[in-house]
N, C-alpha and C positions, 0 to 999 in steps of 0.2 A: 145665687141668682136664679129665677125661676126660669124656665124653659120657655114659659111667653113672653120673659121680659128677656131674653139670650135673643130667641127669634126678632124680635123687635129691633133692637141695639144691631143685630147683624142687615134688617131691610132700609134702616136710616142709613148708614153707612156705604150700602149702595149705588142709593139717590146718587146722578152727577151733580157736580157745582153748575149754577148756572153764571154765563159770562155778563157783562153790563148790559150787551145789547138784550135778550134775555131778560131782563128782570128791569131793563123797559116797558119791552113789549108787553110781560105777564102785570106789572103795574097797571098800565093802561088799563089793561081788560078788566081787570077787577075792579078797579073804580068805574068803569062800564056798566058792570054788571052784578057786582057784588059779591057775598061770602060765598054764595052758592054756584059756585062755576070752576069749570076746569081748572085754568089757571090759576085759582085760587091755591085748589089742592096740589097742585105743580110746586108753585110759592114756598108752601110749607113744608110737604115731603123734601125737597133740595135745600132746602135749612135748617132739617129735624136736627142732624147732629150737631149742631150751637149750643140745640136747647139741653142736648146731653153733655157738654162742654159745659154749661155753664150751672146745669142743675148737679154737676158733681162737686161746685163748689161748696154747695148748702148741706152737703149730706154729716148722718148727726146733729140734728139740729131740728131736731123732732117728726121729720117728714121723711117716709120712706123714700127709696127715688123714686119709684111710680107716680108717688105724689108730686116731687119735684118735677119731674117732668112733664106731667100732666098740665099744672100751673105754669112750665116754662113753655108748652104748647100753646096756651090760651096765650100769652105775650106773644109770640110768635103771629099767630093768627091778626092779636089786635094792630098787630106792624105791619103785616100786610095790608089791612085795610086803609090802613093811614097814609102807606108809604107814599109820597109822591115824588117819582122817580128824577120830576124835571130838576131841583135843587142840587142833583151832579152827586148825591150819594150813593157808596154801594148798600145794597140793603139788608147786609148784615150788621153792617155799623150801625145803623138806624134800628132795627130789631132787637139787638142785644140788652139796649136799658128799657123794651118791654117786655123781653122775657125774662129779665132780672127782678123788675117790680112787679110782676105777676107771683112771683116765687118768694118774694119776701112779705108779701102780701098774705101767702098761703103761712109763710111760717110765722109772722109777728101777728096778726087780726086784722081784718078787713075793718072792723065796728072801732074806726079813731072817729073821737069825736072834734068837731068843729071848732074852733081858736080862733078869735079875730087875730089880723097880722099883731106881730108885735117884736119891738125892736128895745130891749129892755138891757142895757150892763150888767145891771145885779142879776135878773135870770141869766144871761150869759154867765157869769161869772160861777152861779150854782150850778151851772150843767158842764162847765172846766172842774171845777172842783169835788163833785161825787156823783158826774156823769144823771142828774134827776132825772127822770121820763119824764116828769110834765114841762120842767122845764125844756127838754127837747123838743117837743111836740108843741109848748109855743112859737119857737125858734124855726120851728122846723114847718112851719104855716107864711114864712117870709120865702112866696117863691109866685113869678107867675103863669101863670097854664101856660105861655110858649116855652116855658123851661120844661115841660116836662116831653113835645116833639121832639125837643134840642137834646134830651139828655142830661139836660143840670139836675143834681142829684141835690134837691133844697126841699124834698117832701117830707112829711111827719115818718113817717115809715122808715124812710132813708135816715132822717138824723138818730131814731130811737137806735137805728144796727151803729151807727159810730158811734155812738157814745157808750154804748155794752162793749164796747172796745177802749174804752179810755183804758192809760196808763200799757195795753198793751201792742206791740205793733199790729200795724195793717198789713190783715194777710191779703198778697196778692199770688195766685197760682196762674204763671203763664199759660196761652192757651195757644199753640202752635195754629191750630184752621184761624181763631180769630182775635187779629191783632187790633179789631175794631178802631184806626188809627182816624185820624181827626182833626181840624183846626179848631182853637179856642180862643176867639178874639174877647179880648175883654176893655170896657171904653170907661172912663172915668175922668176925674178932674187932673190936674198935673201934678197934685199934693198928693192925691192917692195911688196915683202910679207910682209915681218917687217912691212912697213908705212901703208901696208892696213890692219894690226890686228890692231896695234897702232889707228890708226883713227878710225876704226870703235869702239875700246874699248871707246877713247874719247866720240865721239857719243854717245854711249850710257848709259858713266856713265853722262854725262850734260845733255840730255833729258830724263832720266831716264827710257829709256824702252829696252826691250832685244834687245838683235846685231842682232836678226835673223827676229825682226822686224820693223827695223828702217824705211825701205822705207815704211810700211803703215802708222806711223803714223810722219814721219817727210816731210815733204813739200819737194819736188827735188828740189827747189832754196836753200833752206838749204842745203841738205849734197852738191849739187855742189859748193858753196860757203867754204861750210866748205876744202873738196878736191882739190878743185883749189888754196884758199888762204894758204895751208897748206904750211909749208916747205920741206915736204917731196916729194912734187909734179916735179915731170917732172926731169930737170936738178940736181937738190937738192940731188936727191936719192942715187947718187953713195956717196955722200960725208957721210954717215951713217954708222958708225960701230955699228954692230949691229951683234946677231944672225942669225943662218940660222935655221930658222923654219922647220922641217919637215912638220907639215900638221896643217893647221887651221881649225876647221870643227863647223860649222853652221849647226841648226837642225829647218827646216821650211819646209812650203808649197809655190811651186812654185811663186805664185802671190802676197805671203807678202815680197818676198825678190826681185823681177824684180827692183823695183828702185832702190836699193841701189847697184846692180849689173851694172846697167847701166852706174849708177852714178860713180863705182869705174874704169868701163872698159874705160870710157871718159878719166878719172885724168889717170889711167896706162897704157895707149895705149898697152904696150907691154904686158900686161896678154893673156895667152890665157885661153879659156873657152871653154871646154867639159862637153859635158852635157849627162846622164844616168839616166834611172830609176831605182829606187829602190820602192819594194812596203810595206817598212815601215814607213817611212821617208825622206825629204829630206835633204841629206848631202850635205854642202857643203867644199872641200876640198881642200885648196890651199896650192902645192906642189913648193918647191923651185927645181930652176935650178943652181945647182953651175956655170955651163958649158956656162949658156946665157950670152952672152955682155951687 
């Protein structure tokens, strides 16, 4: 490690944490007054070490950390600008998936070209099957810009890194400063709640591991294969009598359940997902629509 990168790693570390009332108040200002102001650089200096948290996930992966960190600054930065404190978030949980997408941005290519949406079985089924890049990067154009304030991990960039993971597990490396913990409400018809407790309970009585942590340790070509080849999937759904669940709720940390979320938002296109923090836990809660088509 070089000596200006030692120096650096030892003034982040530092920085105090700032408390909620804090990182109101430095909110405010900066949407006052912009990138260029104290509080801005307040902001980000008390959140540098995230970006070193989280850029040491990427490392080997063709980008020095300098670099890593460099691109998980610029996320850092674009969070702060965006943050709007009044929605009851801390704003590290908020900043986290822009200094993540900043960083994968740096290491996959900025230059993705344009997709119209597209909701296709058979591409699904070819990017379960030998993980395609174009096929993900169609797949991976089904998202809307409030998902990406929110954190729903549905962008081209985001599906090309799962699927270079098919067949093996999803690493997740805890991160003690940031549990970036969260509500996931997810709203759909009664037939598609039903099939997504149902599947996910299958899951994980057959690999035996909890529902709330299937994407860390089950491989995304799994549960997408499991999802797609279901009969509950797509067309199938309406034909289920079934209950109308009130709420399903899963109790995790944000990063052990991204796969399996991703994975279920592909199979039920029509879920919506709202996303909240909470600073106990993460719930996740899926609410039926009697009302939806």
């Amino acid at each position: 490690m070089g000596e200006k990168l030692e120096k650096y790693l030892i003034e982040i570390c530092k920085a105090p944490l700032l408390s909620i009332e804090e990182e109101i108040e430095l909110s405010k200002a900066i949407q006052q007054k912009g990138a260029d102001c104290d509080e801005m650089k307040k902001m980000v200096k008390c959140n540098e070490r995230f970006v070193l948290s989280v850029a040491r996930q990427y490392q080997n992966r063709g980008l020095s950390i300098e670099e890593l960190i460099k691109a998980g600054r610029a996320g850092l930065e674009k969070a702060a600008l965006k943050f709007d404190a009044s929605r009851g978030f801390k704003f590290i949980s908020y900043a986290v998936w822009w200094i993540r997408r900043e960083i994968l941005i740096a290491i996959e290519s900025p230059d993705v070209d344009v997709i119209n949406p597209i909701h296709d079985p058979a591409i699904l089924q070819e990017l379960c099957n030998n993980g395609s890049k174009s096929a993900a990067l169609k797949l991976g154009q089904m998202y809307d810009k409030g998902d990406e304030e929110n954190g729903i991990f549905r962008n081209p960039v985001k599906a090309r890194r799962y699927f270079k993971l098919a067949g093996k597990k999803y690493e997740y490396v805890p991160e003690e400063e940031d549990p970036h913990e969260a509500d996931y409400f997810l709203r759909g018809s009664a037939e598609e709640l039903v099939a997504v407790k149902t599947l996910v309970d299958e899951l994980a009585q057959k690999y035996g591991e909890p529902a709330n942590e299937l994407g860390l340790y089950i491989s995304m070509n799994i549960l997408m294969k499991t999802l797609v080849g279901s009969h509950y999937y797509d067309g199938n759904l309406l034909t289920m009598n079934a209950d109308d669940p009130e709420c399903i709720v899963l109790h995790a940390e944000a990063n052990r359940v991204e796969p399996l979320l991703y994975a279920l938002r592909q199979a039920f296109p029509n879920l919506e997902i709202e996303v909240k923090e909470t600073k106990t836990a993460l719930i996740h809660k899926v609410y039926g629509n009697k009302n939806k088509k």
